[in-house]
C-alpha positions as a LaTeX table, in Angstrom:
\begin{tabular}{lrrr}
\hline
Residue & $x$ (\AA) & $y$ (\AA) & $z$ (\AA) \\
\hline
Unk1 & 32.10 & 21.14 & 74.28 \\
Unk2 & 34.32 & 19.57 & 77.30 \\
Unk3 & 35.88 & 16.33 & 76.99 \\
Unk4 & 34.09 & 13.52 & 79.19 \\
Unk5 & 34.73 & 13.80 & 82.82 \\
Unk6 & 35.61 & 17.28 & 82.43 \\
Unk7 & 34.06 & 19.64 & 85.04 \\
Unk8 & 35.15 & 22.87 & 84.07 \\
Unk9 & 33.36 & 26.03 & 82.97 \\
Unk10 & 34.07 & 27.06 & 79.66 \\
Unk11 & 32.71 & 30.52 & 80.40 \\
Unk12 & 34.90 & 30.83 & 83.05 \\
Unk13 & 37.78 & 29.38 & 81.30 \\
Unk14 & 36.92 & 32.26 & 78.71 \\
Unk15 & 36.81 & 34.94 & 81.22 \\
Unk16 & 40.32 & 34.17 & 83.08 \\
Unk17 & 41.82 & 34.26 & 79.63 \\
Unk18 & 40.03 & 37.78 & 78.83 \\
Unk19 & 41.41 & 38.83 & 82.36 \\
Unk20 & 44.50 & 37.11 & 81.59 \\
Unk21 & 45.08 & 39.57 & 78.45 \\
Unk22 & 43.83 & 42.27 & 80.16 \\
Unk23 & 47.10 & 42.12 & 82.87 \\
Unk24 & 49.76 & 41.33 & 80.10 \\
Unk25 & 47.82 & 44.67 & 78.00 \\
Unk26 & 48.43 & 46.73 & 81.05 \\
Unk27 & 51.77 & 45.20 & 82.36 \\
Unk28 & 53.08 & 45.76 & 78.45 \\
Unk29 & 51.64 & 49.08 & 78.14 \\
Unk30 & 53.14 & 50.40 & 81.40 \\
Unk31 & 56.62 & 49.02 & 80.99 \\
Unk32 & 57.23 & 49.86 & 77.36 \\
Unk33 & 54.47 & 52.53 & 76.94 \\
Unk34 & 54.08 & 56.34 & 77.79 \\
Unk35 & 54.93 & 56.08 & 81.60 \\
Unk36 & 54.97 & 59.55 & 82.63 \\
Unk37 & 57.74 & 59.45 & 85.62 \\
Unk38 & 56.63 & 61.93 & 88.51 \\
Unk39 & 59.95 & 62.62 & 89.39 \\
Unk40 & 60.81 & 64.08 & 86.30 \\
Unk41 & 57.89 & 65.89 & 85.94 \\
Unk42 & 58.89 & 67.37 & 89.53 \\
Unk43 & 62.13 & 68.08 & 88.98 \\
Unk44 & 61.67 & 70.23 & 85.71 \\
Unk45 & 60.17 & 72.41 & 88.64 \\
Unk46 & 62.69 & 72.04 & 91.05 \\
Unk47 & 65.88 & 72.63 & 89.05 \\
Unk48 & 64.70 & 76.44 & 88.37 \\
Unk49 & 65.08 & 77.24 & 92.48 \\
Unk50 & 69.12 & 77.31 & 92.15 \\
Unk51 & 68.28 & 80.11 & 88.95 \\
Unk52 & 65.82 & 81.95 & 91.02 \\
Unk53 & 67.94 & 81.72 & 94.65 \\
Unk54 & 71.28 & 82.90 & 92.84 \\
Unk55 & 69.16 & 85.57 & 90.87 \\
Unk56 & 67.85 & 87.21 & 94.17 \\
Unk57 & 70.86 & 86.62 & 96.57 \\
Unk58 & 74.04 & 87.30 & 94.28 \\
Unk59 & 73.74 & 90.87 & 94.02 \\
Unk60 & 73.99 & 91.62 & 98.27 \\
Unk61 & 76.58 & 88.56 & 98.37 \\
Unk62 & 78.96 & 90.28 & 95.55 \\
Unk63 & 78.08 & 93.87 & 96.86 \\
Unk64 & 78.99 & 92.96 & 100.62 \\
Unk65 & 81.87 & 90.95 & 99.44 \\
Unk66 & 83.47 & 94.01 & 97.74 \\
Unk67 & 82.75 & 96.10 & 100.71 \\
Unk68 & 84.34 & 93.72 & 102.98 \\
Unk69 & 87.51 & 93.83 & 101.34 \\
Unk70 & 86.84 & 97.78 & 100.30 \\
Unk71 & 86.60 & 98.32 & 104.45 \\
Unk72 & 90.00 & 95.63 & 105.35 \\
Unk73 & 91.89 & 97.67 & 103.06 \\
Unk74 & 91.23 & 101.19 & 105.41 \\
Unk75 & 91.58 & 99.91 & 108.28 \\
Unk76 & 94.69 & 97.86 & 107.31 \\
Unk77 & 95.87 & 101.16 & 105.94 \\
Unk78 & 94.64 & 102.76 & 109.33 \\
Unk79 & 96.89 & 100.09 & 111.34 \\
Unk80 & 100.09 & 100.28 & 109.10 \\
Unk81 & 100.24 & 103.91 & 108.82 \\
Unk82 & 97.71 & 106.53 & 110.30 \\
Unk83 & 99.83 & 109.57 & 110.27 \\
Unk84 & 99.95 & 108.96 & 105.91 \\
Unk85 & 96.24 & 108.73 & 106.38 \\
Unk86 & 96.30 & 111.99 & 108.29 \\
Unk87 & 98.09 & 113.49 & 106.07 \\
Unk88 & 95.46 & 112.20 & 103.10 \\
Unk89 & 92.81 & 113.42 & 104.54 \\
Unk90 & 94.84 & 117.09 & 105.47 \\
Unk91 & 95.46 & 117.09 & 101.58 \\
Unk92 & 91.88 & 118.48 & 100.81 \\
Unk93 & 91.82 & 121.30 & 103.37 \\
Unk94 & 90.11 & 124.58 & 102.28 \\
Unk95 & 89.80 & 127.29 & 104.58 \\
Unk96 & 85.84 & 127.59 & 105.84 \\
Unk97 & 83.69 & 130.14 & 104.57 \\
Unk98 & 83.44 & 131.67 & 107.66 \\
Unk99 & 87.19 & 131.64 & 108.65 \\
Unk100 & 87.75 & 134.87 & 106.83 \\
Unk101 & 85.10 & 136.23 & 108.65 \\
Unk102 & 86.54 & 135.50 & 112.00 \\
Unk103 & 89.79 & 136.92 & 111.05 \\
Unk104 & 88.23 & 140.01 & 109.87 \\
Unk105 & 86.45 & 140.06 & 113.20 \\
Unk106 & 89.99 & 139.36 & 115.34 \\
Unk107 & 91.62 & 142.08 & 113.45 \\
Unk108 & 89.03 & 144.90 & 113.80 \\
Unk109 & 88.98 & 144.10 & 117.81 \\
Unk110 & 92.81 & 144.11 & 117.84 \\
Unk111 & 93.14 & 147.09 & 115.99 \\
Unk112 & 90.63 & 148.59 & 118.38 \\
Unk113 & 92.16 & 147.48 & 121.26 \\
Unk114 & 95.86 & 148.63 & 120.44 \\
Unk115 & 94.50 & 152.03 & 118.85 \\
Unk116 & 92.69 & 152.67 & 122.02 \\
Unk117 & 95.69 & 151.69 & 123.96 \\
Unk118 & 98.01 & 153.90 & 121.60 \\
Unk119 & 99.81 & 150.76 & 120.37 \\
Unk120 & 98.48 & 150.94 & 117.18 \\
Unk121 & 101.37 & 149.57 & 114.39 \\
Unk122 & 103.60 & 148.89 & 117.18 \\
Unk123 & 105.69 & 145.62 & 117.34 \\
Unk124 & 103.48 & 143.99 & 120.09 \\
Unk125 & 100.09 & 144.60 & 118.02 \\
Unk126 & 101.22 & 142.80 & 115.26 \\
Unk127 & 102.39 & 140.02 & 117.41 \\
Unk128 & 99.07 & 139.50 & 119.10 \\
Unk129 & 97.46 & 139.48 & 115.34 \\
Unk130 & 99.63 & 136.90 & 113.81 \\
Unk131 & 99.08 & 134.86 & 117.13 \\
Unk132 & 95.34 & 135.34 & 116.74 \\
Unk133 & 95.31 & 134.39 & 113.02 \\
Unk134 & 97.22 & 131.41 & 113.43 \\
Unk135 & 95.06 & 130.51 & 116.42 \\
Unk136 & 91.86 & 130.91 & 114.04 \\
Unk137 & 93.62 & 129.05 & 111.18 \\
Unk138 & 94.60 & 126.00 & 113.16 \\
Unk139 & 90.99 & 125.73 & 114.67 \\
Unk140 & 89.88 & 125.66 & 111.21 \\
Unk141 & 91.52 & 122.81 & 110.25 \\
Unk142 & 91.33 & 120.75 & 113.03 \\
Unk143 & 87.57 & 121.43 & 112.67 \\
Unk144 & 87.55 & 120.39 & 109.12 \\
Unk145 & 89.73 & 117.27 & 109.86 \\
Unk146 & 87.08 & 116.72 & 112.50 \\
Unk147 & 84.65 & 116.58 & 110.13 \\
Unk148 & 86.49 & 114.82 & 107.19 \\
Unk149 & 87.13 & 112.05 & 109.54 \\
Unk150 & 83.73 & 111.84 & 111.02 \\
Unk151 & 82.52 & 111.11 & 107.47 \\
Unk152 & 85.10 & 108.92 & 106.83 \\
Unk153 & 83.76 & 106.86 & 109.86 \\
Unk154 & 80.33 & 106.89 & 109.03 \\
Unk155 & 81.83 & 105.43 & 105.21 \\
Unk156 & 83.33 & 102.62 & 107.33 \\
Unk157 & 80.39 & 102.30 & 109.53 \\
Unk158 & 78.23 & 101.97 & 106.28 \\
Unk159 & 80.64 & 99.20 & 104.39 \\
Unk160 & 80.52 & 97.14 & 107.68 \\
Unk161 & 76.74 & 97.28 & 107.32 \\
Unk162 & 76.68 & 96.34 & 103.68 \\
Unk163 & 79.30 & 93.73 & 104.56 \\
Unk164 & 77.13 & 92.61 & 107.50 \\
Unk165 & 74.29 & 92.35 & 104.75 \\
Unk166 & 76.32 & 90.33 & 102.36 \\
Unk167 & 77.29 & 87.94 & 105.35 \\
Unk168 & 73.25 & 87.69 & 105.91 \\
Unk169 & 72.61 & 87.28 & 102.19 \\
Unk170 & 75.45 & 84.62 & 101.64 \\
Unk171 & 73.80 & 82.34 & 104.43 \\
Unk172 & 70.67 & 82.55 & 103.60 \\
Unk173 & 71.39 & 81.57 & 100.38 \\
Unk174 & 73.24 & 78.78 & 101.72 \\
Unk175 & 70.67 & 77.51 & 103.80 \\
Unk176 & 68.46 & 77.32 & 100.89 \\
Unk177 & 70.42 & 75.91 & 98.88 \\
Unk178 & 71.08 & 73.13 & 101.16 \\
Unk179 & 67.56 & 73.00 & 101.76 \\
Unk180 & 67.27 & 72.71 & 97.95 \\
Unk181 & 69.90 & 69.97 & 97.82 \\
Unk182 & 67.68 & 67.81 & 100.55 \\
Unk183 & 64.93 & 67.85 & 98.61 \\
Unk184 & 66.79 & 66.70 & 95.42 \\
Unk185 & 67.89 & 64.03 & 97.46 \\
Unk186 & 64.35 & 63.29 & 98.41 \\
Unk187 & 63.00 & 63.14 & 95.57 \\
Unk188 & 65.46 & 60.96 & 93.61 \\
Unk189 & 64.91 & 58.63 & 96.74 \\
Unk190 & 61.02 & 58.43 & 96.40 \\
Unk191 & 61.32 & 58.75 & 92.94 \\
Unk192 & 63.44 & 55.43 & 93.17 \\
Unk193 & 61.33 & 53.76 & 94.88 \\
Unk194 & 58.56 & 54.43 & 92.94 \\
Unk195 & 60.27 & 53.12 & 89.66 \\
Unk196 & 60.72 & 49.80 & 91.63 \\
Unk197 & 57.12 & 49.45 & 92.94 \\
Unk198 & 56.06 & 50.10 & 89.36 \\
Unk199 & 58.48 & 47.86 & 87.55 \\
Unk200 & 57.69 & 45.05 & 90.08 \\
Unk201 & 53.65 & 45.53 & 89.95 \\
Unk202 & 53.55 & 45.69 & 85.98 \\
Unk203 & 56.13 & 42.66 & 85.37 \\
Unk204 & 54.30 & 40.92 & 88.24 \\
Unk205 & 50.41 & 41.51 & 86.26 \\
Unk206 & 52.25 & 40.28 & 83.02 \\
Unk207 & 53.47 & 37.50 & 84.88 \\
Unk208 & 49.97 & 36.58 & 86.48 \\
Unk209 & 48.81 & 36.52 & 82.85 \\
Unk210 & 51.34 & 34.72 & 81.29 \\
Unk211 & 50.31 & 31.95 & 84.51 \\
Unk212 & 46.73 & 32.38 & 83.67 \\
Unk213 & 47.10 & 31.61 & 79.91 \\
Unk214 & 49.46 & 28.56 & 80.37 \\
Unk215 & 46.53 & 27.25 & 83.17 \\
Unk216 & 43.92 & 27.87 & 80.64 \\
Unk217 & 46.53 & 26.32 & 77.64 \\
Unk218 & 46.25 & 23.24 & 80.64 \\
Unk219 & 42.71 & 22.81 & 80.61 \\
Unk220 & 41.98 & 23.22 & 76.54 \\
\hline
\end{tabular}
């Protein structure tokens, strides 16, 4: 029952205190309970990209990195001292398979030609064979150093490539990761901010029922 001259509601009086309880329940439980932040939920996600972008991009970064330095090396070797890498590649000469069959070729015409001109055996036929051999020989391995270094151009050609791959690998990667890093920075930004809206709306429902309770403690 009120007290004389009262004109308050006790019904209502009941139901701001049941109200009351109901913001302290749900400030307390949100503060000290199982508040599931979503920027930790997000970022058990996010922290696998660096795993996944190092996983994918480190092989072409390390393979053009080691044929970067693989190609400096020839051509600072090319720069310093060609005539040594001349020589190198001179090193592995074999005569052709068909070089001995031009030279049997050379020498069955010459021997025609000097046995038809009755200088068969004579000092100027075997002259004109050794100069013919030689010739033959030395077009042989000019041919074959022709080749040796065309390969050895098309090896460069290909470790500039890979390099050139690495290069595109490495900054892709780095644009990721970058990309990566923004978001982190992102996230921990709205993630702050949502701590602080949450904080301040909890504590200020457990403060609006700690007011409603000391206005009901007023009018007992």
């Amino acid at each position: 029952m009120n007290e004389p001259g009262s004109t308050g509601n006790p019904g209502s009086g009941i139901g701001n205190f049941a109200q009351a309880g109901s913001n302290i329940g749900s400030g307390l439980w949100s503060v000290f309970g199982n508040y599931q932040d979503p920027g930790q939920a997000a970022q058990k996600y996010m922290g696998q990209i660096p795993g996944y972008l190092n996983q994918a991009y480190q092989p072409w970064m390390q393979g053009g990195q080691n044929q970067f330095q693989q190609a400096g090396n020839q051509y600072s070797q090319l720069m310093n001292d060609p005539g040594a890498m001349m020589a190198k590649f001179g090193s592995g000469y074999q005569q052709s398979p068909g070089y001995k069959w031009q030279v049997d070729q050379a020498l069955g015409a010459a021997n025609r030609s000097a046995a038809a001109g009755g200088m068969a055996g004579s000092p100027e036929e075997q002259q004109n064979i050794a100069g013919t051999v030689n010739n033959l020989a030395n077009q042989d391995y000019y041919n074959y150093l022709n080749n040796v270094t065309g390969l050895y151009g098309q090896g460069l050609q290909g470790a500039n490539y890979q390099s050139g791959l690495g290069y595109q690998a490495g900054n892709e990667y780095g644009q990721n990761m970058a990309q990566y890093l923004m978001g982190q920075a992102n996230l921990g930004y709205a993630n702050a901010q949502n701590q602080n809206q949450h904080s301040a709306g909890e504590w200020s429902g457990i403060g609006a029922g700690l007011g409603a309770i000391g206005g009901l403690a007023a009018m007992l």
